[in-house]
C-alpha positions as CSV (number, residue, x, y, z in Angstrom):
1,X,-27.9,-3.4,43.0
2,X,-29.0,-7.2,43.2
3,X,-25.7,-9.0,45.3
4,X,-25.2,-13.0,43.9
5,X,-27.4,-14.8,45.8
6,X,-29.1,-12.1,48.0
7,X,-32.8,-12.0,47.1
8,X,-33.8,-8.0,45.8
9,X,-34.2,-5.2,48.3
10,X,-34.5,-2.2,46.0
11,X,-37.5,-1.4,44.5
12,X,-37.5,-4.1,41.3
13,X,-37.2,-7.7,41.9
14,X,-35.4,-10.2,39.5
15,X,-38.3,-10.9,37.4
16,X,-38.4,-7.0,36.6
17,X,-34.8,-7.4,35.2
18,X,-34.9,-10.2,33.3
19,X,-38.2,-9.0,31.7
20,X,-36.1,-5.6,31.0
21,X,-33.7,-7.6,29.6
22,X,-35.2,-7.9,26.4
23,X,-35.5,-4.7,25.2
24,X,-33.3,-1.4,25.4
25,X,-33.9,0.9,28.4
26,X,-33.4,4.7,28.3
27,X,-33.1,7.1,31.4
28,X,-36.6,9.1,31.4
29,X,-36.8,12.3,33.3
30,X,-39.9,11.9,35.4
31,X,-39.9,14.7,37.6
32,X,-38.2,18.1,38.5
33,X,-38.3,20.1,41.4
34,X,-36.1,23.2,42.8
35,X,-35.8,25.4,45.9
36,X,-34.8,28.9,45.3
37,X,-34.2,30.8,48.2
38,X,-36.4,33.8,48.6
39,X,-33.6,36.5,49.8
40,X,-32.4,38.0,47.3
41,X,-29.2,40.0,47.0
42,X,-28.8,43.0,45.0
43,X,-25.9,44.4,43.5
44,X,-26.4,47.3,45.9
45,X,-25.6,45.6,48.9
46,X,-22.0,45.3,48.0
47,X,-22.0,49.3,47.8
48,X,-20.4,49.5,51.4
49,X,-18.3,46.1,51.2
50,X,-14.7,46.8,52.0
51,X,-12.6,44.7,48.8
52,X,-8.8,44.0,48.2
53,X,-7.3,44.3,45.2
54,X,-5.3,41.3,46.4
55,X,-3.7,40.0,50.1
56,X,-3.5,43.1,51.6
57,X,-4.3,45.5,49.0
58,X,-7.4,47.3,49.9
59,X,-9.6,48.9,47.2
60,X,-10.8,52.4,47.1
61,X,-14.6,52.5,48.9
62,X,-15.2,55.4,46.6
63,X,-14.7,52.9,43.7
64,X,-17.4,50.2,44.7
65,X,-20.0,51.8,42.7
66,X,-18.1,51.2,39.6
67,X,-16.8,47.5,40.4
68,X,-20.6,46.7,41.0
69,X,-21.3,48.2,37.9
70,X,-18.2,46.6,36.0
71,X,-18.9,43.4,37.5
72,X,-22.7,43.1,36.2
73,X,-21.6,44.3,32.9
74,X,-19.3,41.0,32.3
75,X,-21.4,38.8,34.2
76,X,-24.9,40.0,33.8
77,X,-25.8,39.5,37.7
78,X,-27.4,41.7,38.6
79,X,-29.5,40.2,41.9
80,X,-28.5,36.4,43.6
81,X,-30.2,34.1,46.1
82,X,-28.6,33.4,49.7
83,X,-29.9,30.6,51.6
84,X,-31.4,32.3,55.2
85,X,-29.0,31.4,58.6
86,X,-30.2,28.3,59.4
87,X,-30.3,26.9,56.6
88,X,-27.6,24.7,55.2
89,X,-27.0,22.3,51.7
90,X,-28.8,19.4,52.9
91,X,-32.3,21.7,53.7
92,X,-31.9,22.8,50.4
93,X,-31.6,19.6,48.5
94,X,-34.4,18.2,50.3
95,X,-36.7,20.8,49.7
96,X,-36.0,20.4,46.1
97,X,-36.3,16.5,46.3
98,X,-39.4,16.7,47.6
99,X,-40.9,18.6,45.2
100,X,-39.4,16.7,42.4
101,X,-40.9,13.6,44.1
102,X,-44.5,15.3,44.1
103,X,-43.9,16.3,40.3
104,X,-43.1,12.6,39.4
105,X,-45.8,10.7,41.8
106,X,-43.8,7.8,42.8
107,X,-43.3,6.0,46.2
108,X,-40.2,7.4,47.5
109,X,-39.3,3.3,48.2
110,X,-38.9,2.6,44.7
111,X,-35.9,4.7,44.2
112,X,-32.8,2.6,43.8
113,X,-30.5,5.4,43.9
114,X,-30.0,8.9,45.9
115,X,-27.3,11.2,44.7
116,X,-26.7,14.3,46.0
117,X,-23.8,16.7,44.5
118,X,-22.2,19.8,45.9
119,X,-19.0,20.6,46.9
120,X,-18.9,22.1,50.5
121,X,-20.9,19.9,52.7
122,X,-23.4,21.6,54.8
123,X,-21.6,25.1,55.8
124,X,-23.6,26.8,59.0
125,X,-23.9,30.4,59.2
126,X,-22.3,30.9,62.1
127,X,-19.2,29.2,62.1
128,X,-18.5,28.4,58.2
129,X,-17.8,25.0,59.9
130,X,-18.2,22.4,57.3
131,X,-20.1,19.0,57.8
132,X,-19.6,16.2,55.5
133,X,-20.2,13.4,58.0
134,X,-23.1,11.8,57.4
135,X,-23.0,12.3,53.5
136,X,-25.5,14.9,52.5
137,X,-27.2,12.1,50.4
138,X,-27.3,10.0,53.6
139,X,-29.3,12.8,55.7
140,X,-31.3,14.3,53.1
141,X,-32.4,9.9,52.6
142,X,-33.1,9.8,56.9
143,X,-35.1,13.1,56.4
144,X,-37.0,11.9,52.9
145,X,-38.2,8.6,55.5
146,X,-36.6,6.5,53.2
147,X,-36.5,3.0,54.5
148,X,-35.8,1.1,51.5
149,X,-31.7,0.1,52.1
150,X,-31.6,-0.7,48.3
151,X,-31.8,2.8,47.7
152,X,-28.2,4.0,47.6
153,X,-27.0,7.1,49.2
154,X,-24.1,9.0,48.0
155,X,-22.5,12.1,47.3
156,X,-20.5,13.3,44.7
157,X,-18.1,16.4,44.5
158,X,-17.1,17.4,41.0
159,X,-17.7,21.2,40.6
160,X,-19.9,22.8,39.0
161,X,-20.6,20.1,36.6
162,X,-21.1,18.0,39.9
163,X,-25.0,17.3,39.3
164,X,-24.8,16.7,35.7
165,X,-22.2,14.2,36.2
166,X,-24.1,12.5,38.9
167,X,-26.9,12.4,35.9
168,X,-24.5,10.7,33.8
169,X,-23.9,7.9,36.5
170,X,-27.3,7.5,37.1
171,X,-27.8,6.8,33.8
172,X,-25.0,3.8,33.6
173,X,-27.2,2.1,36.1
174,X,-30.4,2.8,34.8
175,X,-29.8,1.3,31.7
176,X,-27.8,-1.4,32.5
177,X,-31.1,-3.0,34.2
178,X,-29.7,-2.6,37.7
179,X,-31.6,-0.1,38.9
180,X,-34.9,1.4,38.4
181,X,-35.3,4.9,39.5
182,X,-32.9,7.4,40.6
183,X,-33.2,10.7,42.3
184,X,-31.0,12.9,41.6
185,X,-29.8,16.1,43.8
186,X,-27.9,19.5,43.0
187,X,-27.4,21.8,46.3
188,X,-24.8,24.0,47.3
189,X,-24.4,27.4,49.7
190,X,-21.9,29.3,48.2
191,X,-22.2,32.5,49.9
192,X,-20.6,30.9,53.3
193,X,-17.5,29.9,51.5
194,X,-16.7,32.9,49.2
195,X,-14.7,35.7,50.2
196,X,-16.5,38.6,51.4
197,X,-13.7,40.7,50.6
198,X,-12.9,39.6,47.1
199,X,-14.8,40.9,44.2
200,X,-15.8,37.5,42.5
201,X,-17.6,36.6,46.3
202,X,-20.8,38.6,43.8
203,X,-21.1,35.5,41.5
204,X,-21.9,33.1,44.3
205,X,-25.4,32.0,45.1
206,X,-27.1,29.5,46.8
207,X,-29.8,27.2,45.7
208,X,-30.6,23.5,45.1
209,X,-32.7,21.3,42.0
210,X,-33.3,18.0,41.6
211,X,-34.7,15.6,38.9
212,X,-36.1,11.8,39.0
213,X,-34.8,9.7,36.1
214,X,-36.3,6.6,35.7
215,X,-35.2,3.2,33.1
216,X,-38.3,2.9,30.4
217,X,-37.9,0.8,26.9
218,X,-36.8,3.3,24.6
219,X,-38.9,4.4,22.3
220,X,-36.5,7.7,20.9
221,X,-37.0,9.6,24.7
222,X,-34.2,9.9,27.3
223,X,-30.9,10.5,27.2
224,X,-29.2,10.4,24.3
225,X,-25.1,10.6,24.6
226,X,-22.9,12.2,26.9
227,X,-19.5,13.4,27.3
228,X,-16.7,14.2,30.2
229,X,-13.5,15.2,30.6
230,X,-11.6,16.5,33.1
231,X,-8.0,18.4,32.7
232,X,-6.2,18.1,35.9
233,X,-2.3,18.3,34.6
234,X,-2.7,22.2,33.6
235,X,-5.6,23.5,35.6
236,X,-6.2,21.8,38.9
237,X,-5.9,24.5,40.8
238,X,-7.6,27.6,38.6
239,X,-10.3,27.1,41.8
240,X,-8.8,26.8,45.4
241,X,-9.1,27.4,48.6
242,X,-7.2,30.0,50.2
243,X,-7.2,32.7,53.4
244,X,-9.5,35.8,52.9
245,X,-7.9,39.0,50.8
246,X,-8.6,40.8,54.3
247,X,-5.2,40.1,56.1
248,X,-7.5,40.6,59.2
249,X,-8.6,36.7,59.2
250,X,-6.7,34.2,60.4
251,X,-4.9,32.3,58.3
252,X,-6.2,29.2,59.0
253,X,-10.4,30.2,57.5
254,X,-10.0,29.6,54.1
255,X,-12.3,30.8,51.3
256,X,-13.0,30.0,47.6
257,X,-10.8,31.4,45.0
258,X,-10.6,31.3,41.2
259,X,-8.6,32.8,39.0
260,X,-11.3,34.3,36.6
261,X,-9.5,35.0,33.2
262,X,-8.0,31.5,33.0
263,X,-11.1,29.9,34.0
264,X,-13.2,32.6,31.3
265,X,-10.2,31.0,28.3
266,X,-10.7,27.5,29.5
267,X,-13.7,27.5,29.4
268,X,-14.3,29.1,25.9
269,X,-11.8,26.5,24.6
270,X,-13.1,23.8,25.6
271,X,-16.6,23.5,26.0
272,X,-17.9,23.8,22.7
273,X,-15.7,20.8,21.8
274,X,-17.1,18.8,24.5
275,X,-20.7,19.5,23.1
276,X,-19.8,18.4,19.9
277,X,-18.5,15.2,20.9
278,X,-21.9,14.2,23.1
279,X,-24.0,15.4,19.9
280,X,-21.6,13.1,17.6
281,X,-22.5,10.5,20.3
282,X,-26.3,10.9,20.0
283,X,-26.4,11.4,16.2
284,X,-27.6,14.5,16.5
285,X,-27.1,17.9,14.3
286,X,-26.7,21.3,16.1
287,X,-29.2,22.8,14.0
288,X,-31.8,20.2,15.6
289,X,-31.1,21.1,18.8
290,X,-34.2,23.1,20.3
291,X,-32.1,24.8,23.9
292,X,-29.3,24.6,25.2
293,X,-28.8,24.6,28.9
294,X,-25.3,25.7,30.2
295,X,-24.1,25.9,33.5
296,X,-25.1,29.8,34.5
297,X,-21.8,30.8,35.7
298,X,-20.9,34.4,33.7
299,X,-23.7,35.5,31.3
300,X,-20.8,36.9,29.0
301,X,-19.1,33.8,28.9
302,X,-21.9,31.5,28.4
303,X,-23.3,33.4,25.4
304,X,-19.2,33.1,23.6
305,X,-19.3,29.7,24.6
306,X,-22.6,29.3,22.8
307,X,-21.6,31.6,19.6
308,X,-18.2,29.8,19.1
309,X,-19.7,26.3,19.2
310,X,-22.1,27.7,16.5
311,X,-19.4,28.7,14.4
312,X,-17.5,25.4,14.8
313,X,-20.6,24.3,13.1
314,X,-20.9,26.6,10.3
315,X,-23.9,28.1,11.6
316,X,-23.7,32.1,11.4
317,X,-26.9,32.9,13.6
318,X,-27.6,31.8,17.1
319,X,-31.2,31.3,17.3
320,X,-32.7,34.2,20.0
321,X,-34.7,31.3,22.1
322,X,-32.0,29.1,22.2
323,X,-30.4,29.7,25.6
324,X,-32.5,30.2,28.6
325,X,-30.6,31.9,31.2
326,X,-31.4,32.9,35.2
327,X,-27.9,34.4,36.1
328,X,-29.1,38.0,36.0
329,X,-31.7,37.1,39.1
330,X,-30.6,33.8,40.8
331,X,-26.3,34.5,40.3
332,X,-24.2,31.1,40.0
333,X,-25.5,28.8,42.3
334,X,-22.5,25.7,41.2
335,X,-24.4,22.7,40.8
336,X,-27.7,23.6,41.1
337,X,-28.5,25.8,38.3
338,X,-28.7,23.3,36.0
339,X,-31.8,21.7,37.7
340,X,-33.2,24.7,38.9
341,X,-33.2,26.0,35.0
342,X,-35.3,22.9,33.5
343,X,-37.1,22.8,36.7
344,X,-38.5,26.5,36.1
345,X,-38.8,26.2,32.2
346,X,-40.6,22.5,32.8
347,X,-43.1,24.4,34.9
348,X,-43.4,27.2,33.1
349,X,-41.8,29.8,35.5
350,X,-39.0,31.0,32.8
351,X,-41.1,33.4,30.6
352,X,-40.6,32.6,27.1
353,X,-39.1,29.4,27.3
354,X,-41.2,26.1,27.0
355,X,-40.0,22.5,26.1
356,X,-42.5,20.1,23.7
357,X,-42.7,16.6,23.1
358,X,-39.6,15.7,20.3
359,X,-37.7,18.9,21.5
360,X,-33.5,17.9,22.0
361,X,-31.9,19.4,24.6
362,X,-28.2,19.9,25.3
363,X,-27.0,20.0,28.9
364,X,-23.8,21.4,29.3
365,X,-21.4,22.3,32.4
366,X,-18.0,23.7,33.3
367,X,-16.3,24.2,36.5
368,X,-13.6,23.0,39.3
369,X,-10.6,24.6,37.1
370,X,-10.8,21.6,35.2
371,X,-14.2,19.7,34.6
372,X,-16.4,19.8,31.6
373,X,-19.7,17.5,30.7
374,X,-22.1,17.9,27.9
375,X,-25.2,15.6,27.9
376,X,-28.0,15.1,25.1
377,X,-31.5,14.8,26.1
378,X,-34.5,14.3,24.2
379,X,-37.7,15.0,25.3
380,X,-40.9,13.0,25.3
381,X,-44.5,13.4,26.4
382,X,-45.3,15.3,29.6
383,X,-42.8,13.4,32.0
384,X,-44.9,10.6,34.2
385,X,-43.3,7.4,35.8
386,X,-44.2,4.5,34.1
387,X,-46.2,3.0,36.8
């Protein structure tokens, strides 16, 4: 972040980097911190929703019962969070922020970087309207106080696998000595851009998590290896946006669609081969890996995704502790269930899940139709900033 021959106006000077220069630098988790939004949605509430089969096709009221109950059989939501009316994205990524800044005790001026992924902007309740100028990053930095201009605001849309992606950059810069500290954001409101009269409107949630990373000398903590890809020539448009299934709208208010199966194949395919390739990266075995966190977007296909990279392995059992999961309460909140998951097992809010000093963690995400990152982390003492 240091221009030729403009003196240093992030948080490190010169000296700092050529003193980093001599040793390797890793990218530290210092702090975590998530808003969950407290209403919650039960499957009930969809009881008296009015779906379509497709454009045009109504379905059967006397039939909701059983596509509630159908639907939390294959994707093991039961309950999800919605963000209350005036709220939007950018509220909910700085709620987070903050509270990962409190769990990491820096200065808010020594971050270098400010990344904030989602995919929707900030949608308002009352006219799905959505705003994307100034960058979330950019108002959720005004509303932090942040007056450092050396801390670098942007956003970054990528799916799903949006926040862990942003990770990944953050981590280019941290260890190439450029930058010090980096905060990074997952928030998205996906219950004002889902189709309230399409049946896969009940996996979308609403939520935002956030973690500080910061460059120390490595000493076997951080991250290890990661891995991307993203396979736009066959499935760039498996997600889309599209008019409601209610021919009632006007064609010009367009909602999120997927097309589940493909995505649910895709998925399954691919994933577990992405995973391998970070832990090949990192030198690591499967069998030392202590959790994995994926992307919570269908219980039933995260756990085949997890049982068929086991098997690539050779390795018949899937330990029981392995896979933390908050679907079944919190639903699929796109980019910010990652965070949110390590920020409640890191606090000790996910009952039987805890992570220790040595522990290697995989991070793993799919989404977008088309975009797949895997990331190897491991962990070190009680995460604290280095000073």
């Amino acid at each position: 972040m240091l221009s030729r021959g403009v003196p240093a106006i992030s948080g490190h000077s010169i000296l700092d980097r050529e003193a980093s220069s001599n040793h390797r630098l890793s990218s530290v988790i210092i702090g975590t911190g998530a808003f969950i939004p407290a209403h919650t949605c039960a499957g009930s509430d969809f009881l008296d929703h009015e779906f379509f089969e497709d454009y045009g096709r109504p379905c059967d009221p006397a039939d909701n019962e059983e596509i509630v109950k159908k639907f939390e059989a294959i994707t093991e939501i039961s309950d999800r969070r919605y963000a209350s009316d005036e709220l939007v994205a950018s509220d909910l990524g700085l709620y987070a922020a903050e509270a990962a800044l409190a769990s990491a005790e820096i200065d808010k001026e020594t971050l270098d970087y400010l990344i904030v992924a989602h995919n929707f902007g900030d949608v308002r309740h009352d006219n799905r309207r959505t705003e994307m100028v100034p960058s979330l990053a950019a108002r959720v930095k005004h509303r932090l106080g942040i007056r450092n201009p050396g801390c670098v605001a942007y956003d970054l849309p990528f799916g799903c696998p949006g926040w862990l992606q942003a990770v990944i950059q953050a981590d280019y810069y941290l260890r190439s000595g450029d930058a010090r500290r980096a905060l990074v954001i997952g928030a998205e409101i996906l219950s004002r851009v889902s189709d309230p009269h399409d049946r896969d409107s009940m996996i979308y949630a609403d939520g935002a998590g956030a973690v500080i990373l910061e460059a120390q000398p490595t000493n076997g903590a951080g991250i290890l290896a990661h891995a991307t890809r993203s396979d736009t020539y066959e499935h760039a448009w498996l997600l889309r946006m599209d008019r409601s299934y209610d021919p009632a709208y006007p064609d010009d208010s367009l909602f999120l669609k997927m097309q589940g199966r493909k995505l649910y194949e895709y998925a399954l395919a691919t994933v577990p081969e992405v995973v391998r390739s970070s832990l090949e990266g990192a030198g690591v075995e499967l069998r030392q890996v202590a959790k994995v966190l994926l992307h919570q977007a269908n219980g039933k296909m995260d756990k085949a995704i997890l049982k068929r990279l086991f098997k690539l392995e050779g390795i018949g059992e899937v330990p029981d502790d392995i896979l933390p999961m908050t679907i079944s309460s919190l639903g699929n909140s796109s980019v910010a269930t990652l965070p949110t998951l390590l920020d409640l097992i890191v606090k000790g809010r996910l009952d039987g899940h805890r992570i220790d000093k040595g522990d290697i963690l995989v991070f793993a995400s799919v989404g977008a139709g088309m975009n797949i990152n895997s990331l190897v982390y491991r962990w070190g003492d009680r995460p604290h900033a280095s000073g």
